[in-house]
Structure formats: C-alpha cells, structure tokens
N, C-alpha and C positions, 0 to 999 in steps of 0.2 A: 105593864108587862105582867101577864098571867104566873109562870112559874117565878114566884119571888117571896121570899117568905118574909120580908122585912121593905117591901116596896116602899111605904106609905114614911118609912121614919130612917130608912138610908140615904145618906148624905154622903154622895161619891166624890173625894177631893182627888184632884185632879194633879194638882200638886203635888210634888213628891218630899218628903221629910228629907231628906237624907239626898245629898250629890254621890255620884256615881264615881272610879278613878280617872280613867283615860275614857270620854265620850263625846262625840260631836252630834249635835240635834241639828246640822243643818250643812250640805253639802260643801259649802261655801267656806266653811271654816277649815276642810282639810286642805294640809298646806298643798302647795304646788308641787312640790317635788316628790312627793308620795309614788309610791311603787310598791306592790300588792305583791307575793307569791300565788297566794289564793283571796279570790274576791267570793264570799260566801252571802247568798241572797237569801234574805227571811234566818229568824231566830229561831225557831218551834224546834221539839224534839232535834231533829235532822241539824238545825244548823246552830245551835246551842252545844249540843255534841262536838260539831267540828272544829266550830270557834275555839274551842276548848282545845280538844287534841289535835289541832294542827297548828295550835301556836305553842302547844308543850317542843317542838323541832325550833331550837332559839336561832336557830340561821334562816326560817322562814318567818314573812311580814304575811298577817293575816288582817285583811277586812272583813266584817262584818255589817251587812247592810239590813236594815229593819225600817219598814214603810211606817210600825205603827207606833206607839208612846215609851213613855219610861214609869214601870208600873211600883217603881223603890218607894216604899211608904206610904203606899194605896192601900187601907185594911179591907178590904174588898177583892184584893187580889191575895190576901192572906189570910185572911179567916175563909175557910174552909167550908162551913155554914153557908158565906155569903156566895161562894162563885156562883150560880143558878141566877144574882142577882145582877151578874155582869153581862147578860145576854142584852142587847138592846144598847149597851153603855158606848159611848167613845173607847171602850178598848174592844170594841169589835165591827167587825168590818161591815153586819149589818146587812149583807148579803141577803137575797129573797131567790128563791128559784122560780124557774118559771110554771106553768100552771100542770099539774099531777094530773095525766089521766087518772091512777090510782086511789089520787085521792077527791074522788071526782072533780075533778077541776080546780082544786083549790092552789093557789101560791103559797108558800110557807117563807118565815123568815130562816134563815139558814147560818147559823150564828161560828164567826173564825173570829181564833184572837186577832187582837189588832195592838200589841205591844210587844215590847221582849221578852221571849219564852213563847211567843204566837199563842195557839191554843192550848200548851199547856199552862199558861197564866190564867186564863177564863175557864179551863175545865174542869170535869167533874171528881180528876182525880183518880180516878179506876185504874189499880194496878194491876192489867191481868196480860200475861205473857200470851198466850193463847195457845191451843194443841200443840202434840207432838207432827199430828196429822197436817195441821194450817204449813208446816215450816219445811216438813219431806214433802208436802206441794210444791209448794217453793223450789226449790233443789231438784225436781224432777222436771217443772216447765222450766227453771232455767239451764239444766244440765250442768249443773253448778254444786256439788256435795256442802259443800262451805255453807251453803244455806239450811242444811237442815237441822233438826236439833239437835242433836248430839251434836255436829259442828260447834253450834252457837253457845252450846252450854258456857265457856269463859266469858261470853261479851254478858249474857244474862245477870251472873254476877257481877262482873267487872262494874257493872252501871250500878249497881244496889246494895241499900245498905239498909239491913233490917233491923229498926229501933222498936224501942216499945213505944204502945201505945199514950196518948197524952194520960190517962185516966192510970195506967200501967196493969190493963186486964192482962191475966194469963192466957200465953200462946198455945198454953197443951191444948192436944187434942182443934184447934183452930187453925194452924198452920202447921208449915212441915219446915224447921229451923234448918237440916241439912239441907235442902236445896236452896236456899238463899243466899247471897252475897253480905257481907258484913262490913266493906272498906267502899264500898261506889260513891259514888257523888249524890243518888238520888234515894233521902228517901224514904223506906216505905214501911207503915204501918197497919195495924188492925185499927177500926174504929176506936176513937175517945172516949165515948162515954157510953155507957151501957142504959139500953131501953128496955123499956115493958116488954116490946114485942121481941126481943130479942129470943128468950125462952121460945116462947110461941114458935115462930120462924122455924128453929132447929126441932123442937118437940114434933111438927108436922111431919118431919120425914119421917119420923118413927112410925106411923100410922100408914108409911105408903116407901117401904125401901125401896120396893122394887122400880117404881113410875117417877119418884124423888128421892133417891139416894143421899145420906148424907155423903160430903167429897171433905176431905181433911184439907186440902190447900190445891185449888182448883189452878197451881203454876206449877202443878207437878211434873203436866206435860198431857194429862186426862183431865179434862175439865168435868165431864158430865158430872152433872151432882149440885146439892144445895149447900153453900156453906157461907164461912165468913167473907166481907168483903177484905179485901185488902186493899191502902191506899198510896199514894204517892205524899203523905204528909209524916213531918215530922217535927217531934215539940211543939204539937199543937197547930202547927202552920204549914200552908202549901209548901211544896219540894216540887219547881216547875225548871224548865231547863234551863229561864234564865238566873234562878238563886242556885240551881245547883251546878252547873257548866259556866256559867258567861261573867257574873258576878264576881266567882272568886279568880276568875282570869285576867279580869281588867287591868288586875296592875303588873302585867305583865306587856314590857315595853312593846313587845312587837304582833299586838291587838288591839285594831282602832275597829271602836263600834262607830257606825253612824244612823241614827236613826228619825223618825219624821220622814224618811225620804222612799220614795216607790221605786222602785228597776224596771226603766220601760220597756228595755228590750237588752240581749245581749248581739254580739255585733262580729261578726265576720273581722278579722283580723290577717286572713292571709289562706291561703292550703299548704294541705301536706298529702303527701303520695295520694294526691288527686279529689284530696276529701277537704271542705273547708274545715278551718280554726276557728272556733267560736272562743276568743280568752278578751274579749270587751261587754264593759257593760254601757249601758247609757240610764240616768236613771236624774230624777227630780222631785221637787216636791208639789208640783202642782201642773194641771194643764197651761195653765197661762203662764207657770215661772219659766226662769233657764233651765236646760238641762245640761249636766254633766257628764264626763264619759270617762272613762279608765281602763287599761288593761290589765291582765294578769300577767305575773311570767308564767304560773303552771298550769292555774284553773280556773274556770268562774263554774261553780257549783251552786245549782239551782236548789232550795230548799222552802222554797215558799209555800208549799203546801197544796194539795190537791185541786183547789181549784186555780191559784195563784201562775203555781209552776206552769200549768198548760198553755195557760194567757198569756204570758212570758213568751213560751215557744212558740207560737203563733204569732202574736208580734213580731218576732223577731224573723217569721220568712221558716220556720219551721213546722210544717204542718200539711193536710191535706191541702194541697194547690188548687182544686176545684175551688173552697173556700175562702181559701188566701187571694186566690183572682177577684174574687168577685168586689174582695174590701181596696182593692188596688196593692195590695202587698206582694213583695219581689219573693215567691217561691227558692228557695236557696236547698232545702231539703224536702220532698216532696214523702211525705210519711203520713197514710190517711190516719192511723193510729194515735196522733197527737190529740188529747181530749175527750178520746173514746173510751170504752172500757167502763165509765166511773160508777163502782160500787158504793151502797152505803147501806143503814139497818134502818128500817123503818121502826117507828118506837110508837105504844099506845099507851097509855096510860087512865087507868079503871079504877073506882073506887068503892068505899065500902062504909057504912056509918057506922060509927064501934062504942060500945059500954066504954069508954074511957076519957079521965080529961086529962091526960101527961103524954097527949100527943104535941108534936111540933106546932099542930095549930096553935096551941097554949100562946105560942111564940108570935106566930105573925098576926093574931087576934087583937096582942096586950102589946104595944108601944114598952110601956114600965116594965115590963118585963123583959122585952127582949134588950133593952139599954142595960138591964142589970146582968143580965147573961153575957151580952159584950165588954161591959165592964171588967169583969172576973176573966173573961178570955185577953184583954187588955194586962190585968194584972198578974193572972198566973200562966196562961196559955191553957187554960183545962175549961171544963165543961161544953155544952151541948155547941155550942160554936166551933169544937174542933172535928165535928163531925160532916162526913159527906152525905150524900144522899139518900145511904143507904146503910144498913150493917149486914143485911143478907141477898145473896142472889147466888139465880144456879143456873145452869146449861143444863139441857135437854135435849134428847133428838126425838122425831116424832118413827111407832115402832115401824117396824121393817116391812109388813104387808098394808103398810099404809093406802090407801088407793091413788092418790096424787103419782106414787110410784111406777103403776099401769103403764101414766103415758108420760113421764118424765123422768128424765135423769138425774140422782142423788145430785145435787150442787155444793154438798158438803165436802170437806177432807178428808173426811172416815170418821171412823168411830170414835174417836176420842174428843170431833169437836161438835158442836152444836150444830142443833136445825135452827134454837128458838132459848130467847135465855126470859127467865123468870126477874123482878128486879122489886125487892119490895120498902115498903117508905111507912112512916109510922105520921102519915101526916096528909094534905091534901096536896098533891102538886099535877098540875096540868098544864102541856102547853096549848092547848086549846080551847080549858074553858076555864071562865074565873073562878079563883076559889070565893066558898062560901062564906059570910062576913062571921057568922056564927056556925056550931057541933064542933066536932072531931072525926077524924077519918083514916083512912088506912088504904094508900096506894099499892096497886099492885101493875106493874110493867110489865110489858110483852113486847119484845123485841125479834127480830128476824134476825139472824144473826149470820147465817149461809143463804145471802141471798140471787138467787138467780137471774134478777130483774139485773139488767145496765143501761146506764145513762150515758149524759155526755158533756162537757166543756165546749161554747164556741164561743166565737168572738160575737159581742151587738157592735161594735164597733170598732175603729183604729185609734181611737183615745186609748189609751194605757190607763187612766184614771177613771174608768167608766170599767162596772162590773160586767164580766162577761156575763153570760147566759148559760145559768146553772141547772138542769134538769136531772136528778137522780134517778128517774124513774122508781120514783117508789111502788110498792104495790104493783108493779104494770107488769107482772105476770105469774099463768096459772098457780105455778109453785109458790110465791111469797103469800100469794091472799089463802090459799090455804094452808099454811103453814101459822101465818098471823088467826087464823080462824081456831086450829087448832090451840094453839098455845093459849087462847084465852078460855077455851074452855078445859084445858087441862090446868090454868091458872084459877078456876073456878073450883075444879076437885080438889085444887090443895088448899082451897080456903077450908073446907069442909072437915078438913082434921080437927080430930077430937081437940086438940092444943087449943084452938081459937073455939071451943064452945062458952058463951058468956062473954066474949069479945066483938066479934064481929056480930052487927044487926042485922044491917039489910046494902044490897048494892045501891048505891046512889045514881040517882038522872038518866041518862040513855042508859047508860050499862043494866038497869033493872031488866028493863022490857029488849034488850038482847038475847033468845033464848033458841030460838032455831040457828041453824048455818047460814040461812038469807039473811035474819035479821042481824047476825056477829057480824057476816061479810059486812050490809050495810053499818053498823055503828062503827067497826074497824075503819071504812074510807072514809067516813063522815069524820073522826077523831083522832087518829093517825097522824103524825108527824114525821121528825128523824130523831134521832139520837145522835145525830152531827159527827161522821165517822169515817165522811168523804176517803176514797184512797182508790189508786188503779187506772189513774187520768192519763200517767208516761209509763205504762207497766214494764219492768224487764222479761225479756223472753233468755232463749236461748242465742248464741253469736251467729247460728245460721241461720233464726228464723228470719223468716220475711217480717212477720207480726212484732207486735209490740214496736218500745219506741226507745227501750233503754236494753242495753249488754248483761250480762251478770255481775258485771265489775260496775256497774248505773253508769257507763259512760253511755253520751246519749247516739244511737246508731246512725253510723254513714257522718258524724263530724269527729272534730280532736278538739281538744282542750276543754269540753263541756260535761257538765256530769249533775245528777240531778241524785238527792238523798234527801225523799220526804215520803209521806204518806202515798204519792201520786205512785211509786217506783214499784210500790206490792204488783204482785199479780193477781192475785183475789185477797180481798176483804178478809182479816184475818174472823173467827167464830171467838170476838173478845174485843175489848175496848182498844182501840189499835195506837197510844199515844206509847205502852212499851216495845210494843215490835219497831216504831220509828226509832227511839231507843236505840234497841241493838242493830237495826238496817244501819244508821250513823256510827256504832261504834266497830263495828267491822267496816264498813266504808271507810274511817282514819285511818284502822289499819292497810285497806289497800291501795290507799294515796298514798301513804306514808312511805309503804313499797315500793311502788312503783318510782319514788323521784329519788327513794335512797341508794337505789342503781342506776341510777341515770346521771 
C-alpha cells in the first residue's frame, strides 16, 4: 500500500482485546423471538448516531446491523497516526471504481470502513462542519428551514465535545471555544503534537492575507481561510461513532448489535394509502449461506453509506426500472434517481524535498523508531502517533473574474465555502506513487471540494455480495480540472512565502516539470485520486419534487416505513470533510423519528 507510513513493520491483529456487552457476530445467534422497533442497517456516522438515540426511548427495541468486523482493541483503529494504514486492510471493503475518463482511464481503489463505526473507524478524522452556505443549500432544495445553519446549531454541539489536545497546546487564537459543544459524545481536538512546519504553515499567510487568509476556526460557519486542523480524537485516540455512540450504549437491554452480516435487500411488507411498506429486512453472511429475514414495527433505516445504501435500494426492486429489468429484478418503485447524483472531491497530492530531517519520514524510514514512538503512545497516549494527517489546511475559492466563470456556473454554495481546499503534510504521503526509501519531504494536497462533475451507483449484478459499479466521475468535467489546475498552482505561490525560505528545496518527480496549464492538467489526471467523500447517491429533494429519492424528513419517496440517514441523503457534497454533517443529518433524524412515533 503506497500511503502508509509504517507498512513494512505494522502487525494488524485482527483479534480484538477486549469483548463487547450485548453482541452477536452471527445471524444465527439471535433468538427466535426477537422483534425490532427499528432495524438500523450499517454503523457509520448515520447509524452509530441512531443506534444510540433510538435506544435512549426504553419502550423501543433497536437492532443494529454491521456487514463488517468488531474493531475493540485493534491499535490501528486507534492510534490516529496509523488510520492511512487501514486502507487495503479487512476493515475495508476494498472497493475499486470503474475506469475514470478524468483520470485518463485509470481504476482507483476506493476505500469504506468495513467495521463498526463504518468509515469513521478507518478515517482520517477531519472535524470540519462545513459552510453556512453548504447547509442554507440544503434548506432551500429541500424547502425544509430545519436544515439550515442556524436550524442546526443545537445538534452541532449536541454531538461535540471539545477537549484538549493530547500534547495540551493552547487553543487561543486556533480555535473559537464559544462555538463548540462541551458535553457530545464525539470527540474533538486540535492536533497532538506540535511540528517544525507548523510555524511555517501559519507564518505563510502572513505574506499573502489577501489570496490566504488566516481563518481562526474554520467551523465558524466561514470556512475560507488557512488555519488549524481540528480532529475527531481525543486523549490521544480516535473518537469514531462506534467508541463514541454504540460502545457505550451496548449495555443497554434494548440494543442488539449484530455484525459479520450484509442486508441484502429490504422487503415489501404490505401497503398503505396505496404506497408500499418497506419494514423487512433480509440479510446474511455470505452468497452461499442462509439468509435471514425480520421486520420492524416502525422502521428499517438505511445507513450504510453512499455507495452501500443505493445497492440496497436497487436490490430491493427500488430504482430506475429500465435497469432493474434488465438484472430480472421486480420494479416495486420506479425512481430513476436511485444511485445517481454521486458526488465526491478529487484529491492530488504534490511534493517538495525540504532542508529538514524531523519530518514524518523520520518515522516510516526507521522501524526503531517508529516502535519507540508507538510505545510512548502505548504508555502515555502522547506524542507524534496521536496526530492526523495534517495540522494545517484551508478553503479557498478561485477569484470571481475567473474565466471557467464565462461559460459555467458557480457549483459552489456561496461565498463562505470553498471551490478547492489546500491540505498540508510534513512528510511524504501518496496514493499514487511510492514513497521514497530515503530524504524528507513536505506534502501539499489539492482537493476539489465544490465539485460539479457526478457519478453514479449501479448494480454489476443480482448478488448482494458482489460490489456494485462505483464511478465518481472524477475530473470529468470542465469545472473540476480547472479548478484542480488552479489550486495547484495557487498551492505553488504559497510555497513561495518568505516562512519556508531554507525549507523547502525543490518540487519532487512529475510535480517538477508541471509548469504550463497543459502540463498541471496532464500531471493532475495522471496522479489524481479521491479523498473518499462519496455522498448524494439517495439525495433528499423537496415533498413535491419529482427528483431525488429521499423527503426532507429522509423518508424514502413513494414508500412507508423506509428511511435512509447516511452520507448518500446530502444533496450536494458538502465544501468540507463530510463524516460531521452525517453527524448532525443523524442527530436531527433521531429527533424526527422520535417525533413522529411519540404521537403516534
């Protein structure tokens, strides 16, 4: 695996230290007489959330279903450091998409957790709420006010709890303490340990306010700007939805997780004022096993994630019926909508040879060394292991007489969120090409973050165990590759701050000989990836549009009893690492379940 800073001398135990309270690994074990309120499919943000507060209602039984492992006492799902090194592992589902015009032709691996916590177990941790602008989107295509920011401001805190960092740097001037949450389940810090380039990083904007602004705490509701990261870790360790939601819920009687097991489809159950009941699931642990089946009394709630969720609906007779014909599937809802839509942020990753040897490479170079750094994060939960990827990144938009502008239309939210976010690394990391066995380096990322390229979800087949056909369409149109074009040469003028003089050498490998727009375009498709960000596959519209595939309240359109709370339910990409908007999309979704059967 290319991006892995400890490949050569990580030892993934698979095994878990520690038993779980209330858990079944295997269908078969739950009793016969079982009977669900709500049957909740996949753990990730969304249904780590619900699990949680739908089992806080002690007169309702909540299941929880999870295809992939149990990840308690995995240090790899806990040191912070290492998640980059769980891409490729059994806790991910290992997914490839299909072949990227954008990226001329190339297939990419396209990495989802594959345990409890889904991909917030395996991710990078990025705590960033995203615009004021991403969330009045929201609320204006669904004609829904509940969705916009000021709505949502309770659930932002409700979920967050801001600790100090492992290292315990000071938050002045780094964050903004009043907007934060203090009592949530999840959570969130500034980076652990403090680096070289840290200085550096912040000192450049000084040389360029205007084009890189420093931003005081980029969850303000204004992103634009460079500043600190903030993380989903705390005491040194991930804060993923299954340690923060699922974990300390289990021992409450009326929450059976079950996991190991896939939901192949959910199932028609009956109608109502002429529309069918979707409150069945059917679900197993393998092609060749038995499958199993269950109903709800109130809901089966889809949360399996952006590409998961679509697959699901499709299976299950929900989707465009040209398509579903063709696989021999019984059209039940005819919705061309189901699997279309799908956004995501193309990511590039450039690098730089630096006067320096206290970069991360130090780390993945030297075995001994990095076994003594895990050690110490072993014994005290401190140093460079409780760091993410990054300690600085910023939002940007590209300016306003841009020429892309001519003949295309803003795809952003406005002004407050990004075209193209900045991401920088005191270290070598690529998912596309290996690092080098010896120097030091200094990454810098280019991301798309308003992107106007969409993809799509379809079936390769009627296995439920067989990955669908993932195409993001990355890069695949005018806007994103010049967007991606610009941001790396405006990632080039902020190397050029006075702050990295004596730091930075010279650009490394393709990225050198990158110097025209043709030759950026070409290194951009040539080295381009994702930043795995999938969302927008079931979007919610408004209750009268035709479009889309989910309500404002995510029930899913033209059935009853179904309701989907993941990443797939956005209706665009949020301009921000989108595992906190799932977050609060599930914590307003408990609240209006919770309403809805408390008058009923």
């Amino acid at each position: 695996m290319i991006f892995s800073y400890r490949t050569a001398f990580l030892s993934l135990s698979l095994a878990a230290r520690s038993a779980l309270g209330v858990l079944y690994t295997d269908p078969s074990q739950l009793p016969a007489s079982s009977h669900y309120d709500y049957i909740i499919v996949g753990s990730g943000a969304g249904g780590g959330v619900l699990s949680s507060r739908l089992s806080e209602i002690s007169t309702a039984k909540v299941l929880l279903i999870e295809a992939g492992l149990n990840p308690a006492g995995v240090e790899a799902t806990e040191i912070p450091f290492l998640g980059p090194d769980l891409i490729g592992t059994p806790f991910d589902w290992n997914f490839t998409t299909t072949a990227q015009a954008g990226l001329d032709g190339r297939s990419i691996a396209y990495s989802r957790g594959f345990a409890l916590g889904g991909s917030t177990s395996v991710n990078f941790m990025v705590y960033t709420r995203g615009s004021e602008d991403d969330y009045n989107r929201w609320a204006k295509v669904t004609g829904d006010s509940g969705w916009s920011w000021n709505s949502l401001q309770p659930y932002f805190k409700k979920m967050e709890k801001l600790v100090a960092s492992a290292d315990n740097l000071s938050q002045s001037g780094k964050l903004i303490p009043s907007i934060h949450g203090t009592s949530g389940p999840v959570d969130v810090s500034l980076p652990g340990f403090q680096l070289v380039t840290d200085n550096l990083v912040i000192g450049a904007t000084a040389d360029f306010p205007t084009q890189f602004p420093f931003n005081e705490d980029m969850n303000s509701g204004n992103t634009i700007g460079i500043g600190w990261v903030q993380y989903t870790i705390g005491g040194g360790q991930r804060a993923s939805s299954f340690t923060s939601y699922i974990q300390p819920a289990l021992s409450r009687s009326n929450l059976d997780v079950l996991i190991n097991t896939q939901v192949t489809k959910v199932m028609q159950t009956g109608t109502s004022g002429g529309l069918p009941v979707f409150r069945g699931v059917q679900f197993g642990t393998s092609a060749n096993g038995p499958l199993y089946a269950l109903n709800a009394t109130h809901e089966v709630i889809l949360s399996a994630g952006a590409v998961k969720t679509p697959q699901i609906l499709l299976l299950s007779g929900i989707g465009p019926s040209a398509q579903l014909s063709k696989l021999g599937i019984k059209t039940i809802v005819n919705n061309a909508h189901v699997g279309a839509n799908l956004q995501d942020h193309p990511l590039l990753s450039s690098q730089y040879s630096v006067n320096s040897t206290a970069t991360f490479d130090s780390i993945s170079q030297n075995a001994t060394l990095a076994g003594e750094i895990q050690e110490q994060w072993e014994t005290s939960k401190t140093g460079e292991f409780t760091l993410g990827p990054a300690n600085q990144l910023g939002w940007l938009r590209l300016p306003k007489n841009s020429s892309i502008f001519k003949s295309t239309a803003d795809p952003s939210a406005g002004p407050t969120s990004g075209h193209y976010e900045l991401i920088f690394t005191d270290g070598f990391v690529s998912f596309a090409i290996p690092s080098p066995s010896t120097g030091n380096y200094f990454s810098l990322f280019t991301n798309v973050v308003s992107p106007s390229s969409r993809g799509s979800i379809t079936l390769a087949s009627t296995n439920p165990f067989a990955a669908p056909l993932i195409d993001p369409g990355l890069l695949n149109s005018p806007f994103d590759i010049y967007t991606m074009v610009q941001a790396i040469k405006a990632g080039k003028q902020f190397m050029t701050a006075s702050a990295f003089n004596g730091f930075i050498l010279e650009p490394y490998g393709d990225f050198a000989a990158a110097v025209t727009d043709a030759e950026i375009e070409a290194y951009a498709r040539t080295y381009s990836t994702t930043v795995w960000h999938p969302t927008s596959s079931a979007a919610m519209t408004s209750v009268n549009s035709s479009g889309g595939v989910l309500n404002p309240d995510l029930t899913v359109k033209s059935t009853v009893g179904l309701r989907v709370v993941d990443a797939s339910a956005f209706p665009y990409v949020p301009a921000a690492h989108p595992q906190t908007a799932v977050y609060i999309l599930a914590e307003r979704a408990a609240d209006l379940i919770k309403a809805k059967y408390a008058s009923s």
